[in-house]
N, C-alpha and C positions, 0 to 999 in steps of 0.2 A: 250837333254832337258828332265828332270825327266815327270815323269805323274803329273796329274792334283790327289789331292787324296781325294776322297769323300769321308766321313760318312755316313753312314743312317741307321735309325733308326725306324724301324715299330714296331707296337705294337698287330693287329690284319689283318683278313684275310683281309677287305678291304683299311687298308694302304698298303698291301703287294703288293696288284694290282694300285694302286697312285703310288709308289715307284719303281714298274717296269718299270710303264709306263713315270715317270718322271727318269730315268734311258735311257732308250729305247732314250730318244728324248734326252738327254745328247751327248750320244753317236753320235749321228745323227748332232748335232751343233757343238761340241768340234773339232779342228784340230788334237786336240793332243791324250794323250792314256789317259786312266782311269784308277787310282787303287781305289777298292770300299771297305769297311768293313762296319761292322757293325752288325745290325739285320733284318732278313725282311724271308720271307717265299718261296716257290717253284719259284712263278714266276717271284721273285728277283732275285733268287738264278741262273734264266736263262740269267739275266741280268748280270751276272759277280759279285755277290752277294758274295763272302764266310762266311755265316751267323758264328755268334761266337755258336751260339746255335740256336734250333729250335725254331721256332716262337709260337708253340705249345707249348713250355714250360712258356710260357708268357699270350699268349691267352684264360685269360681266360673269361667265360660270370655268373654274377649273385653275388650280394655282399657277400654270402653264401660262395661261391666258391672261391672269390679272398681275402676272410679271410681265411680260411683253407690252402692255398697256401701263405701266407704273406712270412712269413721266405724265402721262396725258391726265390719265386720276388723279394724279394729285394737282398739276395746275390746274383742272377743273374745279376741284377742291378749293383752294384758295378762293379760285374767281366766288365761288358760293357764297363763300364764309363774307368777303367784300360785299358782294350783294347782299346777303342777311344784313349785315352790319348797317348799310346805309339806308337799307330800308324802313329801321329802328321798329322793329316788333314787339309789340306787348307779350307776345309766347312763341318759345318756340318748340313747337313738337317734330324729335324724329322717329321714323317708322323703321324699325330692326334694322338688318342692314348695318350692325353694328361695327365694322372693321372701316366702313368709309362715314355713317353719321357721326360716330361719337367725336373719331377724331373732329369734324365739322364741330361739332356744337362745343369740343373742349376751348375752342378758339375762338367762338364766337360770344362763350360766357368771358374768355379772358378784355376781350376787345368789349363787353357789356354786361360787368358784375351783378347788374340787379336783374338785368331779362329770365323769366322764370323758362326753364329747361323740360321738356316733358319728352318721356323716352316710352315709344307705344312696341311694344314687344321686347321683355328682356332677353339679354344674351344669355347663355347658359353657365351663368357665374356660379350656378348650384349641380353641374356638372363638371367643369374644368377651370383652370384658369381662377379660382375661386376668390383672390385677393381684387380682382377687378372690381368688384363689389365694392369695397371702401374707399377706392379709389372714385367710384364714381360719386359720389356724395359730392366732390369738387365743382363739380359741370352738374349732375343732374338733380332737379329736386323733388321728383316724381316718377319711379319708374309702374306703366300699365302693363300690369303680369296678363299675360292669356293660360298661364299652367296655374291650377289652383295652389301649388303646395308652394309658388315663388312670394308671396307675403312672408310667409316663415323663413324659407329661407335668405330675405334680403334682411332680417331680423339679426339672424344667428348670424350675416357674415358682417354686420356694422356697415349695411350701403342705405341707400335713400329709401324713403319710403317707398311701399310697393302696393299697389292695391290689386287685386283679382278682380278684371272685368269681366271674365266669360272667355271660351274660344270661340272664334268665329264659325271655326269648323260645324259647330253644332246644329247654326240655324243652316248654315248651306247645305249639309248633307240631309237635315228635314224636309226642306222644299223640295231637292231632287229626289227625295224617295219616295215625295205623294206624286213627282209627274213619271217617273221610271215604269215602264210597262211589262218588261222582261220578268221573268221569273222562270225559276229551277225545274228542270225537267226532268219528272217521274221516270222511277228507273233508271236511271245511270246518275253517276257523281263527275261533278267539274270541279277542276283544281283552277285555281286562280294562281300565276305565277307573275310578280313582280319583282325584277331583281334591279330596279334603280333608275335614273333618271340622267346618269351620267356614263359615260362611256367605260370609264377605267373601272366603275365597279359594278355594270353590267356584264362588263366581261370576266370579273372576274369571279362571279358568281355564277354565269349562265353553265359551268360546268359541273360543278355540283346540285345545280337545279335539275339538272339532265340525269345526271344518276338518281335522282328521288324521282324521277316519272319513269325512270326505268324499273329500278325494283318496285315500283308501284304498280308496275302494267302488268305485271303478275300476278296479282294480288287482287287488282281491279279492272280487269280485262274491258270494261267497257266506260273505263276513265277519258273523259273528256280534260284537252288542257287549252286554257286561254291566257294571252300574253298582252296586258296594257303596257301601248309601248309609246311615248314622247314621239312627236315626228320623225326628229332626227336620227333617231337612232332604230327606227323600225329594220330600214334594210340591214343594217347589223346584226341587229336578233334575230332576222329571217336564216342571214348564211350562218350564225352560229347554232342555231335551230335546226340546220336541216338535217341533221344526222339522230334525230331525238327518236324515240320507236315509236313516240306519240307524237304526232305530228301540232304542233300548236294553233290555234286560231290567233292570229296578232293583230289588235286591233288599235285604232288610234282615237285622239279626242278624247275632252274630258265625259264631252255625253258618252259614247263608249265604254271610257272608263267603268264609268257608275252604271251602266247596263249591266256590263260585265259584272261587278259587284252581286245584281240583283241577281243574277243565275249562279253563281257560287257557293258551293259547298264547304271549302275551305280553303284557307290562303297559302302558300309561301312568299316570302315577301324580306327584301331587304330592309335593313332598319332604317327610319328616315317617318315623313309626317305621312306616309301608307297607311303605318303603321294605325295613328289614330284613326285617318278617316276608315276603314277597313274595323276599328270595332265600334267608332258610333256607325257605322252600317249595322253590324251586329253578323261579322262575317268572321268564325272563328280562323288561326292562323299560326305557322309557325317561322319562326325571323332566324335567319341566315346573315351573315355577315362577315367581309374579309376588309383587313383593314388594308390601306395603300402604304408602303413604304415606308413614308414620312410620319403618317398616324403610327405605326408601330411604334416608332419611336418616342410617341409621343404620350403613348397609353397610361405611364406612372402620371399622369397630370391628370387623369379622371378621379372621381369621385363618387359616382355613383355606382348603385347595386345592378343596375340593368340601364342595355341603350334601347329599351323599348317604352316609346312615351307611355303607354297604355298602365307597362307596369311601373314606371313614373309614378302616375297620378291616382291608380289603386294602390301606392306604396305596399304591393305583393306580384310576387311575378309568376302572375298568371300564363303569360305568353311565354311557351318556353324558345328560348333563343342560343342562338351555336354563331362561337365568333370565331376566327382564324382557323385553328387546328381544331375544333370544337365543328366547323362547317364542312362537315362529308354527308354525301350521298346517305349511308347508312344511316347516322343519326337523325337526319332532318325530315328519312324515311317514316323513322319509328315515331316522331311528331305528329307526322302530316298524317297517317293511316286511320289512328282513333277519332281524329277529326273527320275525316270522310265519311268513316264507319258511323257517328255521331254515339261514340259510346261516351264516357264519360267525363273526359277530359275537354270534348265538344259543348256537353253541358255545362261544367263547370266555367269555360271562358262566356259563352252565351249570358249566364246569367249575372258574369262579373261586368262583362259590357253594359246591363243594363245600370248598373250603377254609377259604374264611367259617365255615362248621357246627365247623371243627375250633377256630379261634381263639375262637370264642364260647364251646365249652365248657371246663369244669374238671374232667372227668368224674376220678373219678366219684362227683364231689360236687355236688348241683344248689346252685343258686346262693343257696338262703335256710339249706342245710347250712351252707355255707362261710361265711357271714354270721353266723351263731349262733357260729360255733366263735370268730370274730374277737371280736364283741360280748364273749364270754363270756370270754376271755383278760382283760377289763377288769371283772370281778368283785371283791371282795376276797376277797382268801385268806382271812378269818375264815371264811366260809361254804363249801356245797356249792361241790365242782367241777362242772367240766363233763364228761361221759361219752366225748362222741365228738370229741375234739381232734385238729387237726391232727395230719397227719403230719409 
């Protein structure tokens, strides 16, 4: 009996880690053997991965950067879709990443009408852009939601089925907080300050971060502040940091990061996936946000009530949040205070976070189980089953 032969198709570092992991648990269901191509990076590549190219040749971050680099992505692109193509794959799954997969996989349904399509992380068709949806029903015939409420909404916008597997976020940040050792020190309050992960909107938030630790040092004279910062951009936050009245701790590393987390009082924080990991912590918080230029113009195209995943998926916005003219010092102030203080605004997101942890998960199936079992349901029956099927 020949192998089962996969596709897949990552486009940055953290589909490369969905892709392994939903690889890893392939492996672990399937009777049979596996032949994998595609694209995806190191810790796919441990999965039995033989990347056509580096994943780094694809990943890139900032619209600046992904115009300068055009011509090269997209004959990259091509060469892909040619490689899928002749490799003739019984599935192909791609991992988010949607601005360079989909295009891939619309070309590679076109060049092989019956290859079953599986898209493992939706785009935000229930925030913006919303017509994509039904468009995608074309090319995909399986999208794996990681937001619980994306089933309903690929319903109400007429796109492919969707199924809720779980977010990953949930089991990773459980592991990390049985080995995290830190913890909050009696008597004073630490603010956690995260303003982004990109340069244009670190910067343009680190100035109104500064005025909340300013009127806050008044207030809370013995305010500790700490700054999880990306490699790259640490020395940046340092010189835009150094005029702060509170001097920041800046530290680097995801272990750091989630130290950090553990001694945390409450957050500020730009909106982006912080936001969740920060309340499956169970670290209350208040979100800031400037949009760049081009989003301004671009804002009549959202759709939803809040950019905060958290109050997403509580469909109530718990997190209160300040976006352009809405993100001054003062306001983000009067947020952040009650939090510190732990009066009752404190409690009230604590104990909506706990119910967050419950919608996130699928237990007790983690989130690349469930995705394997879906994948694999679009096998051909000529070949091995799959082991551990849904219930």
């Amino acid at each position: 009996m020949r192998p089962l032969r996969i596709a897949i198709v990552a486009g940055e570092e953290s589909g490369d880690q969905l892709g392994a992991e939903l690889l890893a648990a392939l492996r672990a269901q399937y009777d049979g053997e596996l032949e994998i191509a595609g694209v995806g990076g190191a810790l796919m590549r441990k999965e039995g991965l033989n990347s056509l190219f580096p994943l780094s040749e694809i990943a890139v971050m900032g619209f600046s950067a992904v115009l300068a680099q055009l011509p090269k992505i997209i004959r990259l692109a091509y060469r892909l879709i040619d490689h899928i193509v002749a490799f003739k794959p019984d599935i192909l799954v791609i991992v988010d990443s949607p601005d360079f997969t989909h295009p891939v996989a619309k070309r590679v349904r076109r060049k092989l009408p019956k290859l079953p399509v599986i898209d493992y992380v939706s785009p935000s068709v229930w925030a913006w852009r919303s017509g994509r949806a039904r468009k995608m029903t074309r090319y995909i015939d399986h999208v794996l939601g990681i937001l619980p409420f994306e089933p309903e909404a690929y319903k109400r916008l007429a796109g492919p089925t969707c199924t809720y597997v779980g977010h990953p976020l949930v089991d990773k940040i459980a592991a990390i907080k049985a080995q995290v050792t830190s913890e909050k020190t009696a008597g004073s309050k630490r603010l956690l300050v995260m303003p982004g992960s990109r340069t244009g909107e670190v910067t343009r938030l680190l100035g109104p971060f500064g005025e909340v630790v300013s009127k806050l040092k008044d207030r809370l004279p013995d305010l500790q502040v700490e700054i999880p910062a990306v490699d790259h951009l640490k020395q940046h936050i340092q010189q835009e940091t150094s005029n702060w009245l509170i001097q920041p701790e800046i530290v680097s590393g995801e272990a750091a990061k989630f130290e950090a987390f553990a001694r945390a009082d409450a957050a500020l924080v730009a909106s982006g996936t912080a936001t969740l990991e920060l309340a499956l912590w169970g670290v209350p918080m208040a979100v800031g946000y400037k949009l760049d230029p081009i989003a301004k113009r671009l804002k009549w195209l959202g759709n939803v009530s809040s950019i905060v995943l958290p109050n997403l998926i509580l469909d109530e916005n718990i997190v209160p949040e300040f976006i352009d003219e809405d993100c001054s010092g003062l306001a983000l102030s009067d947020a952040v205070l009650p939090l510190l203080q732990q009066k009752q605004d404190y409690t009230v997101q604590i104990e909506a976070f706990r119910k967050l942890q419950g919608l996130c998960s699928i237990a007790p199936y983690s989130p690349a189980d469930r995705a394997a079992q879906l994948v694999l349901e679009y096998a051909p029956k000529s070949l091995a089953t799959a082991n551990g099927g849904a219930e």
